[in-house]
C-alpha positions in Angstrom: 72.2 85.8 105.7 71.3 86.9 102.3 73.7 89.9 100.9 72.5 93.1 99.7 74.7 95.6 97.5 72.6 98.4 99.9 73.5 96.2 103.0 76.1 98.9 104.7 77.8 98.6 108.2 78.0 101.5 110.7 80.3 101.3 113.1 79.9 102.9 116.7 82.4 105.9 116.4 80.0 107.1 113.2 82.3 105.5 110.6 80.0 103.8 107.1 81.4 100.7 105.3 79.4 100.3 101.8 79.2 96.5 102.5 79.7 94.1 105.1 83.9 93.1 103.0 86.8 93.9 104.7 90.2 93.3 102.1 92.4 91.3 105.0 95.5 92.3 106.1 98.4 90.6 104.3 101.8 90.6 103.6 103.0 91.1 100.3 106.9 92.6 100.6 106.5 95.0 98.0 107.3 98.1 99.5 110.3 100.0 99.6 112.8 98.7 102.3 112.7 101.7 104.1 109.4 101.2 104.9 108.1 103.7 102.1 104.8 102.9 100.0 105.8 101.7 96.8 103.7 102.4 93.5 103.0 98.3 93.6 101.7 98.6 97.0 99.4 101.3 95.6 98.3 99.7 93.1 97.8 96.3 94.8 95.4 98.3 97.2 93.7 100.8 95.9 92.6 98.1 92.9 90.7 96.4 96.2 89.5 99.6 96.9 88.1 99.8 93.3 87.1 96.5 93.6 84.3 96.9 96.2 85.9 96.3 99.3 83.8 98.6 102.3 87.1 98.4 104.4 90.5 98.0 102.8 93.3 97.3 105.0 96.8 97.4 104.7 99.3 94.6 105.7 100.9 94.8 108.9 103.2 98.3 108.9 105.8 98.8 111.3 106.0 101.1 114.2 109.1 100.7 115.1 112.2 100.5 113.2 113.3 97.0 114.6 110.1 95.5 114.0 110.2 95.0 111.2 109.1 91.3 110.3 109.4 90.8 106.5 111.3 92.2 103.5 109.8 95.3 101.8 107.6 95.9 104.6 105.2 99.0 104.7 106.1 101.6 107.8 104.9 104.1 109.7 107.5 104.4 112.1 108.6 107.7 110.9 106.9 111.0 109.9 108.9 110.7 106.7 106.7 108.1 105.6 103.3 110.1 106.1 103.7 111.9 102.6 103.4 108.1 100.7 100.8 107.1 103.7 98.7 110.5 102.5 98.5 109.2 99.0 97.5 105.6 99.7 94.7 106.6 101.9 93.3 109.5 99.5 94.0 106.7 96.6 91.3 104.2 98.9 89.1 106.5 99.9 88.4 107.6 96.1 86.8 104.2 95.9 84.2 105.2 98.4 86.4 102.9 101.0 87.2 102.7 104.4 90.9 103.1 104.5 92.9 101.3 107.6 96.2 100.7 108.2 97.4 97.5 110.7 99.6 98.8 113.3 102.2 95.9 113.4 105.7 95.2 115.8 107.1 91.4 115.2 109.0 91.6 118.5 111.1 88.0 118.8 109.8 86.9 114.9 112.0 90.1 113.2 114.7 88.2 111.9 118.4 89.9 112.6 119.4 89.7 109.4 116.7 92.9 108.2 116.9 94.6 111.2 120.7 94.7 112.2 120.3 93.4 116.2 118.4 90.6 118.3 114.8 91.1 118.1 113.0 92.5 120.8 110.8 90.1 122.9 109.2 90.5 126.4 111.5 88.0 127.9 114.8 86.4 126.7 114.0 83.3 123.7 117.2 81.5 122.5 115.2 79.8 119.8 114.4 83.3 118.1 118.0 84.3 119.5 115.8 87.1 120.8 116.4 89.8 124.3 114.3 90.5 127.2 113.3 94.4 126.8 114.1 96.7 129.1 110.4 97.9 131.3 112.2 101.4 129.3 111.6 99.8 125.8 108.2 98.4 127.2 106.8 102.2 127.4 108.3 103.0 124.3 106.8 100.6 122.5 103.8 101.5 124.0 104.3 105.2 122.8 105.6 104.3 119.4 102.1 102.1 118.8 100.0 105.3 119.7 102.6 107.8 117.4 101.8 105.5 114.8 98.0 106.0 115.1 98.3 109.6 115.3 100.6 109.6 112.5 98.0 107.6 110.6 94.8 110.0 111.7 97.1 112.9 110.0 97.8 110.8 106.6 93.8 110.5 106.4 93.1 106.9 107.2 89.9 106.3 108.8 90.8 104.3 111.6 93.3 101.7 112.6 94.1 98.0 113.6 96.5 96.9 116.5 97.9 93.9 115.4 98.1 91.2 118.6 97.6 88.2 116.5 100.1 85.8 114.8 102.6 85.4 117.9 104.0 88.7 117.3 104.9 91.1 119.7 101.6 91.9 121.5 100.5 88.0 121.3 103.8 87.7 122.9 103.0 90.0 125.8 99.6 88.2 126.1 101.2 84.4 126.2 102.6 82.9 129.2 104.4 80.6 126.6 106.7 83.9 125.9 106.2 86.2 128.5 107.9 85.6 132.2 108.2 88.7 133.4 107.6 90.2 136.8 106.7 93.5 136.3 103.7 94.6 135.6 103.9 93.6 131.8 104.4 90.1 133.2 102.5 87.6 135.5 98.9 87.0 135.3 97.0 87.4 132.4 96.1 90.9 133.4 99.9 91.9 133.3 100.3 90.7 130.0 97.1 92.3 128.8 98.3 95.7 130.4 100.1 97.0 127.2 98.0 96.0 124.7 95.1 98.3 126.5 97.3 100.7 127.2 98.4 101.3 123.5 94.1 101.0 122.7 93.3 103.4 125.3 96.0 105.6 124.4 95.1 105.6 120.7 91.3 106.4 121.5 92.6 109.5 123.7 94.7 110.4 121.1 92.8 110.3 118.2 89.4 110.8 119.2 86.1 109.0 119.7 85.5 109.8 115.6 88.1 107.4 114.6 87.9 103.7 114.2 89.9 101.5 116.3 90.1 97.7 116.0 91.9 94.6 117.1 93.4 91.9 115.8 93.6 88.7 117.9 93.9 84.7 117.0 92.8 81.6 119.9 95.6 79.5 118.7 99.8 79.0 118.7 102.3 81.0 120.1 100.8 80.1 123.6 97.2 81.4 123.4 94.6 80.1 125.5 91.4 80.5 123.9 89.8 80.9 127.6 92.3 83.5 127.5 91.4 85.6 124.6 88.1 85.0 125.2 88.4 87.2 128.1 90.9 90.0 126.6 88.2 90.2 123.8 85.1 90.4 126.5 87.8 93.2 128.3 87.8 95.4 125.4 84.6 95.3 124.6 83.8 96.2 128.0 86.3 99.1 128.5 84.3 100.8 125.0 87.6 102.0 123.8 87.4 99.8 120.5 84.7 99.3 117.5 85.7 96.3 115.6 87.7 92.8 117.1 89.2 91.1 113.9 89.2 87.0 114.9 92.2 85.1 113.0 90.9 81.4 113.0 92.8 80.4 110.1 89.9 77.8 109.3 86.4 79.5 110.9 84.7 76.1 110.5 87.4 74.2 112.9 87.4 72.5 116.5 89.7 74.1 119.0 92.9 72.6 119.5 92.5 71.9 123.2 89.7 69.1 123.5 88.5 70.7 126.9 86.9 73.9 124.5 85.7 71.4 121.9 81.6 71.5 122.6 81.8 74.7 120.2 83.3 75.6 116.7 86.0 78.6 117.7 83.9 80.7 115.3 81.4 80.4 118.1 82.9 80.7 120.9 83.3 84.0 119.5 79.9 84.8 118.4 78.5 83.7 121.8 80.8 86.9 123.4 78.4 89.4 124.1 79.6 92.2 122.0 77.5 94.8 122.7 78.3 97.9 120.2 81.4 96.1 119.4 81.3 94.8 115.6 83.1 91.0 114.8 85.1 90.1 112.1 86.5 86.9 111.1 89.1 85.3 108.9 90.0 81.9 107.4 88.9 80.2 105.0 86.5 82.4 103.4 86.5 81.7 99.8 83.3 81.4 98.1 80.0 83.2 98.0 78.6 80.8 100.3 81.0 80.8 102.5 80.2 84.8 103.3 76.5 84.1 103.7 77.2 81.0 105.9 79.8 83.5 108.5 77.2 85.8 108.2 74.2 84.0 109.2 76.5 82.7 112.1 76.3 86.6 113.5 79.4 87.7 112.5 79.3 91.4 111.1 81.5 91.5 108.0 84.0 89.1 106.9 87.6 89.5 106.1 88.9 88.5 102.7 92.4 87.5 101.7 93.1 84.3 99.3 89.9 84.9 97.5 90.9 89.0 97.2 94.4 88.0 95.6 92.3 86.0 93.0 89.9 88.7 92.0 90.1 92.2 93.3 86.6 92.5 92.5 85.4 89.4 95.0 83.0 91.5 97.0 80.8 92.4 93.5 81.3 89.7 92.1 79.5 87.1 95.5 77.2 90.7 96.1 75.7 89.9 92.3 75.7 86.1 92.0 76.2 84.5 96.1 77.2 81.3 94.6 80.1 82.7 93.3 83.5 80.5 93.7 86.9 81.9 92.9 89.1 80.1 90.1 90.5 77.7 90.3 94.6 77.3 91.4 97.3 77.4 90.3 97.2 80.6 88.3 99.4 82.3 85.8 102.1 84.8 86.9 100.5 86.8 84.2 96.7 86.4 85.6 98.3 87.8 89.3 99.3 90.7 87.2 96.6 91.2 86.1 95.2 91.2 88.9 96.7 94.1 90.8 99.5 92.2 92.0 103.4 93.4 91.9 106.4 91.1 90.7 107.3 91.1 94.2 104.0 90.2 95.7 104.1 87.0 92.8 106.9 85.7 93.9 105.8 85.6 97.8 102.9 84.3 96.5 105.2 81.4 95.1 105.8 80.0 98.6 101.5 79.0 99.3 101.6 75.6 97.6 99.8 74.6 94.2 99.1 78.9 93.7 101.3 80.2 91.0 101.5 77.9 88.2 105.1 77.1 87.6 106.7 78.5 84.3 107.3 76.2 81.8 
């Protein structure tokens, strides 16, 4: 599929993206420890905004206290927070943005240490030295997801993502790997779907048909089935309470891991899912101009964008005026991340991807 710089994407609840880039979701641990927006997290998003991102979404932001799952880690657990949250949405919109905020809870993966207790899991897991929740703190959780949507409808983001990707909490409600239960949050796979619809039926109630609601799911680790998500995916498309599903492949060119799914790519098992009004977006391993036209052309809608947004905040102009356009080349300068929107913070996360940051002499 050829890009256009007029080629916009309208989503089913009325929402406009300029283009068919979304800015992914990453961590960067460069907000306040409280969960307040710092001036680097600004910065570092709003400068995709400006860059020519359509949709530009946050990294994963806490809904509860005790989930947090990485230091300096954005929040919107509390309506303290909405003031900071006000800001960085008017700051993305300016850019002519969509501006969306990932509704995040790391369950058993919060490590003690930043959150003062055991981390919360559906049931009992020694190796993350994690507790069963109580079905009390099940319907919290639940309540404290939708809180956090409301909370980010009255900051002025355009929409929100429920994060049930990545073996955090919600992927650990969906696996069978993590979840034995026997309520009705546990058991087949539509007890362990039950609270992630709940929180995306609850949001859509809550905030309206006018606001844009997606989800984030991956096929792979932490006990998913891809069979599995398959069907959760073709169940919230069907229940019309969602406009976007956000794919994690990490690689969007690779074989399933289990040899019995292998006849497709995973990138099309998910473009074979009939989607209806439902808008796709992948990630991993997007990095060049090419690459977008080649997702593209597979019937994906718009693409999600994270190494090759850390190395220029500008990707989506600059594959949108040449399509053969390929990122630098790594490792890069401390001072070239800088320069690139990135905080001291962000760097030195960024220090832990192999051969990124060029080592200081």
């Amino acid at each position: 599929m050829k890009l256009s710089s007029d080629d916009n994407l309208r989503f089913k609840c009325g929402k406009k993206s300029i283009n068919r880039f979304m800015l992914a979701p990453m961590t960067n641990s460069q907000s306040h420890e409280n969960g307040m927006l710092s001036e680097a997290e600004y910065h570092w998003l709003t400068k995709r905004a400006e860059g020519g991102f359509g949709i530009t979404m946050t990294c994963a932001a806490h809904v509860q206290e005790v989930g947090k799952g990485f230091p300096g880690q954005l929040g919107i657990f509390s309506d303290a927070q909405i003031e900071g949250h006000e800001k960085l949405s008017r700051g993305i919109k300016a850019h002519g943005s969509l501006a969306v905020i990932q509704l995040h809870h790391a369950g058993m993966r919060s490590p003690k240490e930043l959150v003062g207790e055991s981390p919360l899991c559906p049931s009992a897991n020694e190796k993350y030295g994690a507790r069963e929740m109580s079905l009390e703190e099940v319907i919290q959780l639940r309540d404290d997801f939708v809180a956090a949507a409301v909370r980010a409808k009255k900051s002025g983001y355009d929409g929100v993502e429920v994060h049930g990707a990545h073996g955090y909490i919600l992927t650990q409600f969906l696996s069978d790997e993590f979840n034995k239960r026997t309520d009705l949050y546990g058991g087949g796979l539509e007890n362990r779907s039950r609270l992630l619809f709940e929180i995306v039926d609850t949001i859509r109630e809550k905030c309206g048909t006018e606001f844009l609601v997606g989800v984030r799911l991956s096929p792979e680790r932490f006990g998913m089935k891809l069979e599995e998500v398959k069907q959760v995916s073709q169940q919230l498309i069907a229940a019309g309470n969602i406009d976007f599903l956000d794919i994690s492949l990490w690689d969007v060119w690779k074989l399933p891991e289990e040899e019995s799914q292998q006849q497709l790519t995973l990138l099309e098992h998910f473009t074979s899912i009939d989607r209806k009004d439902v808008l796709l977006t992948v990630a991993g391993h997007i990095r060049t101009g090419q690459d977008v036209e080649k997702v593209l052309a597979a019937k994906v809608d718009f693409v999600s964008i994270g190494r090759a947004a850390i190395l220029h905040h500008d990707f989506p102009y600059r594959v949108l005026q040449n399509s053969d356009f390929t990122p630098v080349e790594t490792p890069v300068t401390e001072a070239y991340l800088a320069q690139e929107g990135l905080g001291e913070k962000f760097i030195t996360y960024m220090k832990r991807w192999d051969n990124f940051v060029k080592e200081e002499v």
